[in-house]
C-alpha positions in Angstrom: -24.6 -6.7 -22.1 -26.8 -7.0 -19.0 -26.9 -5.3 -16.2 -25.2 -6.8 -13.1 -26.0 -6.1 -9.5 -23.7 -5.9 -6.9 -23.8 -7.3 -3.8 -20.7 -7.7 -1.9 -19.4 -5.2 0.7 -16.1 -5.1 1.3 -14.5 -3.8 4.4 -14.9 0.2 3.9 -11.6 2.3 3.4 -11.2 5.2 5.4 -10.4 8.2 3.5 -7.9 10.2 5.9 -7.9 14.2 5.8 -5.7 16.4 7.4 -6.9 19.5 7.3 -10.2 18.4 8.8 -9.6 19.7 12.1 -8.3 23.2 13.1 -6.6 21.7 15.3 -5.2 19.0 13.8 -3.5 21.5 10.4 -0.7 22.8 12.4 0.8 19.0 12.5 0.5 17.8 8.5 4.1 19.1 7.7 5.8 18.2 10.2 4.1 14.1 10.1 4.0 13.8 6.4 7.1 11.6 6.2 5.8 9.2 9.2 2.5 8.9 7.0 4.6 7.6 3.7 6.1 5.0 6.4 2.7 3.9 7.6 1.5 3.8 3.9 4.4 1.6 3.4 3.4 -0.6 6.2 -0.3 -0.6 5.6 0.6 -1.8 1.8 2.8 -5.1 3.3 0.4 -5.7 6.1 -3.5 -4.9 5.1 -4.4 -7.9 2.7 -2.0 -7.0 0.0 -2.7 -9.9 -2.3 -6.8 -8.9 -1.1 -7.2 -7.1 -4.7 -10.4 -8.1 -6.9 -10.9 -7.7 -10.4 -13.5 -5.4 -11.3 -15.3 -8.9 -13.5 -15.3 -10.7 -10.2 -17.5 -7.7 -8.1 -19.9 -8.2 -11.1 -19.7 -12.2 -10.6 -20.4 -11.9 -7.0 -23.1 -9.6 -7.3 -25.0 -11.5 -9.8 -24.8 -14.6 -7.7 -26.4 -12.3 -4.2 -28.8 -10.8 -6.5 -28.8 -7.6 -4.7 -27.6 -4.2 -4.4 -26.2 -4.2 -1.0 -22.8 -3.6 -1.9 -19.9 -2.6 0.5 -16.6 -1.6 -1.2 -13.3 0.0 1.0 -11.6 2.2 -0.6 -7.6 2.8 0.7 -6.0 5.7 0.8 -2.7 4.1 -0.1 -4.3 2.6 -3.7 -6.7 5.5 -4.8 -4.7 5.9 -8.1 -6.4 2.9 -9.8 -9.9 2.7 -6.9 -11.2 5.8 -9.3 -11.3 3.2 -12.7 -12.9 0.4 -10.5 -15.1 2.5 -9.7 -16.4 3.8 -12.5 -16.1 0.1 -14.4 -18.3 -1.0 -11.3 -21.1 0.8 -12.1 -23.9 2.3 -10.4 -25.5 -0.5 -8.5 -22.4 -0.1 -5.3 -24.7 0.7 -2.2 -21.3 1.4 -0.1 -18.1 3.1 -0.4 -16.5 3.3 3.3 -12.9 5.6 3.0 -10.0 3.9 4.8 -8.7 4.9 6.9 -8.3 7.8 9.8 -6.0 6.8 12.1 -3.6 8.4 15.5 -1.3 10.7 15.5 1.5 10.8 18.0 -0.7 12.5 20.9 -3.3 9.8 19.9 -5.4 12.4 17.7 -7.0 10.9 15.1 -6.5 12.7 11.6 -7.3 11.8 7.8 -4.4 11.8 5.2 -4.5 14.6 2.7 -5.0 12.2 -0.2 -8.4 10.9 1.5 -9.6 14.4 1.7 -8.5 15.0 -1.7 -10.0 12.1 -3.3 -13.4 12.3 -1.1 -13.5 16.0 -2.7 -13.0 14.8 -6.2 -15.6 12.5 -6.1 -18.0 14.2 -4.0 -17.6 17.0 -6.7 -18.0 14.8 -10.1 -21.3 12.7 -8.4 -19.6 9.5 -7.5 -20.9 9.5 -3.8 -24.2 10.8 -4.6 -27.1 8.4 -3.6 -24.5 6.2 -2.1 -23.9 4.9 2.1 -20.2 6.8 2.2 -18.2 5.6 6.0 -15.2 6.7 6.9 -13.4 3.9 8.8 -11.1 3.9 12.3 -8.7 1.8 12.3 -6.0 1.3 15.8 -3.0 2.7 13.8 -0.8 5.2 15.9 2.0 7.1 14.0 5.4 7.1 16.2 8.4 8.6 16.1 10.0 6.7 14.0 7.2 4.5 12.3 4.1 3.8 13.9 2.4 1.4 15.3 -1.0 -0.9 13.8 -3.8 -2.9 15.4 -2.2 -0.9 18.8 -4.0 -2.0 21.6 -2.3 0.6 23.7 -3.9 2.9 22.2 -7.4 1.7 22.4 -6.7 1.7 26.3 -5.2 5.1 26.0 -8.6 6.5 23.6 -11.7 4.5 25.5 -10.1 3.6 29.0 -12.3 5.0 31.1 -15.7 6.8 30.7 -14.8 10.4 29.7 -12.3 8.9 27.6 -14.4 7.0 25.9 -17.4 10.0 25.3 -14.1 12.5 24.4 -13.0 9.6 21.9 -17.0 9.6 20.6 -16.9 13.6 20.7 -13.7 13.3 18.2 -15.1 10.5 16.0 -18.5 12.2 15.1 -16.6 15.6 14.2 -14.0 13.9 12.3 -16.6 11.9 10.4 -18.6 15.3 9.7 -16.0 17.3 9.0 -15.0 14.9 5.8 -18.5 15.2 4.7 -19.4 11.1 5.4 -22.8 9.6 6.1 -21.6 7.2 8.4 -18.9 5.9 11.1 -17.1 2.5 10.4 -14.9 1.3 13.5 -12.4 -1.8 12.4 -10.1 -1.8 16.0 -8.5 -5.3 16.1 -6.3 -7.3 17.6 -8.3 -6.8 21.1 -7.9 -11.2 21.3 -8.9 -12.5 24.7 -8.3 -9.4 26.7 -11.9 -9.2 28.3 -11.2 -6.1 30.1 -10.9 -4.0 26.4 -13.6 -6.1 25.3 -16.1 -4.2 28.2 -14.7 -1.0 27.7 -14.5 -1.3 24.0 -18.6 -2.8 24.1 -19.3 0.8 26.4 -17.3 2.4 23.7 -19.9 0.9 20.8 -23.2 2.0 23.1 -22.3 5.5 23.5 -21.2 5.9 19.9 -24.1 4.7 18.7 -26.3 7.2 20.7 -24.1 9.9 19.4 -24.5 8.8 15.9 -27.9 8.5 15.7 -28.4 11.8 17.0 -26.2 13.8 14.4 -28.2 11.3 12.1 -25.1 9.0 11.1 -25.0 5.3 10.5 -22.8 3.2 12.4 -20.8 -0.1 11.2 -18.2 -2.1 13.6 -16.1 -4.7 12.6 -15.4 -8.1 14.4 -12.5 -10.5 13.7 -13.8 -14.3 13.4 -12.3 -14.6 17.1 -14.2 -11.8 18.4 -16.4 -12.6 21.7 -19.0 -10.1 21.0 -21.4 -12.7 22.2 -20.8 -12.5 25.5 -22.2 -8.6 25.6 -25.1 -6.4 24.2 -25.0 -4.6 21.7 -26.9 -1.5 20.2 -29.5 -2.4 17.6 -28.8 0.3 15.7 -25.4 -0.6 13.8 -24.3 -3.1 11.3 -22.0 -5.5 12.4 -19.3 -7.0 9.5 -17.7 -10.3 10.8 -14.1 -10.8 9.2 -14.2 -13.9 7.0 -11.1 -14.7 6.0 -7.7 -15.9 6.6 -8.9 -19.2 7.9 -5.4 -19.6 6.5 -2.5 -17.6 5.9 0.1 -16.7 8.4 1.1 -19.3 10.9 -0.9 -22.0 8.9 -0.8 -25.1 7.2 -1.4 -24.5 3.3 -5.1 -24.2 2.6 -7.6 -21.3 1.4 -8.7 -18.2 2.5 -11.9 -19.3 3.9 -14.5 -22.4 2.8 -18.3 -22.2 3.1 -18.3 -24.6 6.1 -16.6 -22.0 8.1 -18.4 -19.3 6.4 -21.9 -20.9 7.7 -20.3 -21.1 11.1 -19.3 -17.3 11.2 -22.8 -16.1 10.1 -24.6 -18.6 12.6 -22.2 -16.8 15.4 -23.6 -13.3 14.4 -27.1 -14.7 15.3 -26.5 -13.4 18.6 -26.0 -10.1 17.4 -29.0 -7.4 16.7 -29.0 -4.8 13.6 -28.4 -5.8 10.2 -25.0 -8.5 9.5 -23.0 -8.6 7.1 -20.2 -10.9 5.7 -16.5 -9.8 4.5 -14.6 -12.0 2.2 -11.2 -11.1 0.2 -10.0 -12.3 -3.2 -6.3 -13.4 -3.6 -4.8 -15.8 -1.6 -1.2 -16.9 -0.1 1.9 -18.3 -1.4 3.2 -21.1 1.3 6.6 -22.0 0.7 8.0 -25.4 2.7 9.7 -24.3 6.1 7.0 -21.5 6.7 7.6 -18.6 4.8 4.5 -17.3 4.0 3.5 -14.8 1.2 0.3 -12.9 0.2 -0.4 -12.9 -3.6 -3.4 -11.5 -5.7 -5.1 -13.7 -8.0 -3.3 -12.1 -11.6 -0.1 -13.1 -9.0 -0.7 -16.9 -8.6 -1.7 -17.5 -12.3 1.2 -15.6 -13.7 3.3 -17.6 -11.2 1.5 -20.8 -12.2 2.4 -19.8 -15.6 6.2 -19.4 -15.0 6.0 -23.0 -13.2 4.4 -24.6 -16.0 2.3 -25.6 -13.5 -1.8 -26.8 -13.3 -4.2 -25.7 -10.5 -6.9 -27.6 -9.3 -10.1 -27.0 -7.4 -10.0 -27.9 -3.9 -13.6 -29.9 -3.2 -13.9 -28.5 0.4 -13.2 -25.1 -0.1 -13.8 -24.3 -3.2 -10.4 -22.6 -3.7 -7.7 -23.6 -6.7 -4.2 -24.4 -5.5 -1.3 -25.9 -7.6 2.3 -26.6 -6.2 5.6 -25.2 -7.5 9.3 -25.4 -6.9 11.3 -22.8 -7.1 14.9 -22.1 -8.1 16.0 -23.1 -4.8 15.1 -26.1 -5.1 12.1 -25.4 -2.3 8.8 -26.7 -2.5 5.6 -24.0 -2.7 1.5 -24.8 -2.8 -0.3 -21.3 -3.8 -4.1 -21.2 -2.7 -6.0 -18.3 -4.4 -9.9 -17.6 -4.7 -11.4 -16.7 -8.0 -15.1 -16.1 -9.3 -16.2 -19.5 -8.8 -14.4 -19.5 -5.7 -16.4 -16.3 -4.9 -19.7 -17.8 -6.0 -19.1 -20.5 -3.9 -18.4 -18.4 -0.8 -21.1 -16.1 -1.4 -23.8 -18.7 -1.8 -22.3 -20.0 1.7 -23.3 -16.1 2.8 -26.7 -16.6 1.3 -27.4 -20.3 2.9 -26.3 -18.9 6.4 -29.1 -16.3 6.6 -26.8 -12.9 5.3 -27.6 -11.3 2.0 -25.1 -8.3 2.4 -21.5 -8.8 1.7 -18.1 -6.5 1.9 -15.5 -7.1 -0.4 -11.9 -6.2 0.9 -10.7 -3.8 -1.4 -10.6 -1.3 -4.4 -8.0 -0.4 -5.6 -4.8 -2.6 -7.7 -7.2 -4.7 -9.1 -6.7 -5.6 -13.1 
């Protein structure tokens, strides 16, 4: 069998650790329960249906032809991450852990299962000779619950300058403390409020500096929406753009993403200096008439299609399959899903808009 290169990063999972910080042990028995609810929550909410088989990483690195590979790797879904891994193969450039996120005093922390697992395969060689991140994501734990993609708490963490170099001070030793070459920060949900966008930008700058002098990399992550063109930007980072969900929630029916679109993304990232990189997801969503909306993986939409008795087709513009269903209700359901060809298809669209190095969203439940 030949050998297969991979070439598509993935947004990087954070691997969360608890006992990371001195400071920071006293809290882990008294939060563990509100970390099983955010589990819960990041399971419904993060690209659930996102899963990839291990065949179609190999697919989509054969058509890049490289071995820039970005993978994340959630702390919710390490169980079955370890056998991807291993089926992957050598050739993954990138693992980035996901992800550390905010206590109630707005402290960030890593989950004792992130630590566990970064241990494990630190310890048996599976991060050796590889680009390891640990991902931030804007996820506060509350009370009762918690709270993701908090812009709050952005404010709260980067509102003002020695906020914003205390926030830099506890990302670095976070990062170092789990043993990672490299800082990923994935804070979303910023949308058209300019005034984040400056301090979040100042944010960027200064963590960059910091990096690069404790000798770390440095990756941030933009939603398609994101107006990072309107500032500068260090030239030392790599900058993943989001590309997918073109459809989903709130939509018509349709896929995930389509080359077109694609194209358009990558030509947007012109503006922006360091290396680029392009994040796509397998799976896709269920759309049922009236607008309940479901996110599915691809094993998902063929059993279903299976069930139906029903036949997908390819959809020309997008590359995508899609078949219609109704179900016992009596309601009416189209299912859009990507699979290898669909990949293929989007990753030559990568290719064609200038960027070689692709992230794959995620490890982890694939089959």
């Amino acid at each position: 069998m030949r050998k297969m290169l991979l070439s598509v990063l993935l947004f990087c999972t954070l691997a969360m650790m608890f006992t990371a910080c001195e400071s920071q042990t006293s809290d882990i028995g008294s939060q563990k329960e509100t970390i099983t609810i955010v589990e819960s929550e990041h399971r419904a909410t993060s690209q659930a249906g996102d899963t990839m088989k291990t065949e179609e990483i190999h697919t989509a690195t054969e058509t890049t032809g490289t071995s820039d590979i970005s993978v994340w790797y959630p702390y919710w879904d390490y169980a079955t991450a370890d056998a991807e891994l291993k089926a992957i193969g050598d050739e993954l450039d990138t693992i980035c852990f996901f992800a550390a996120y905010y206590d109630v005093n707005n402290r960030p922390f890593i989950p004792e299962d992130t630590t566990e697992t970064y241990n494990k395969l630190s310890k048996n060689g599976t991060l050796k000779d590889r680009n390891i991140y640990l991902t931030f994501v804007n996820d506060k734990l509350l009370d009762k619950g918690s709270s993701l993609k908090d812009t709050n708490l952005l404010y709260a963490l980067i509102g003002n300058d020695d906020l914003a170099n205390q926030h830099v001070a506890d990302v670095i030793a976070l990062t170092k403390s789990l043993g990672c070459t490299g800082v990923e920060i994935d804070y979303e949900a910023i949308k058209k409020d300019y005034a984040l966008w400056q301090l979040f930008n100042s944010f960027v700058t200064k963590l960059s500096q910091a990096a690069a002098n404790e000798g770390l990399a440095l990756r941030v992550v933009f939603e398609p929406s994101a107006p990072f063109q309107n500032y500068s930007w260090p030239s030392n980072a790599e900058y993943v753009m989001m590309c997918y969900n073109l459809h989903g929630y709130g939509t018509e029916p349709g896929a995930k993403a389509n080359p077109s679109w694609i194209k358009e993304l990558a030509a947007k990232m012109n503006t922006l200096p360091g290396r680029k990189n392009l994040a796509l997801a397998t799976g896709g969503f269920d759309f049922a008439a009236g607008g309940n909306v479901a996110q599915i993986g691809q094993a998902d939409a063929v059993g279903i299609m299976s069930q139906k008795n029903a036949e997908a087709q390819r959809d020309a513009a997008s590359g995508a399959m899609w078949f219609s269903y109704t179900d016992e209700s009596g309601l009416t359901h189209q299912v859009w899903y990507a699979d290898q060809e669909t990949l293929k298809l989007w990753i030559q669209a990568a290719r064609e808009g200038g960027i070689n190095r692709v992230s794959i969203w995620r490890l982890g439940g694939n089959t």
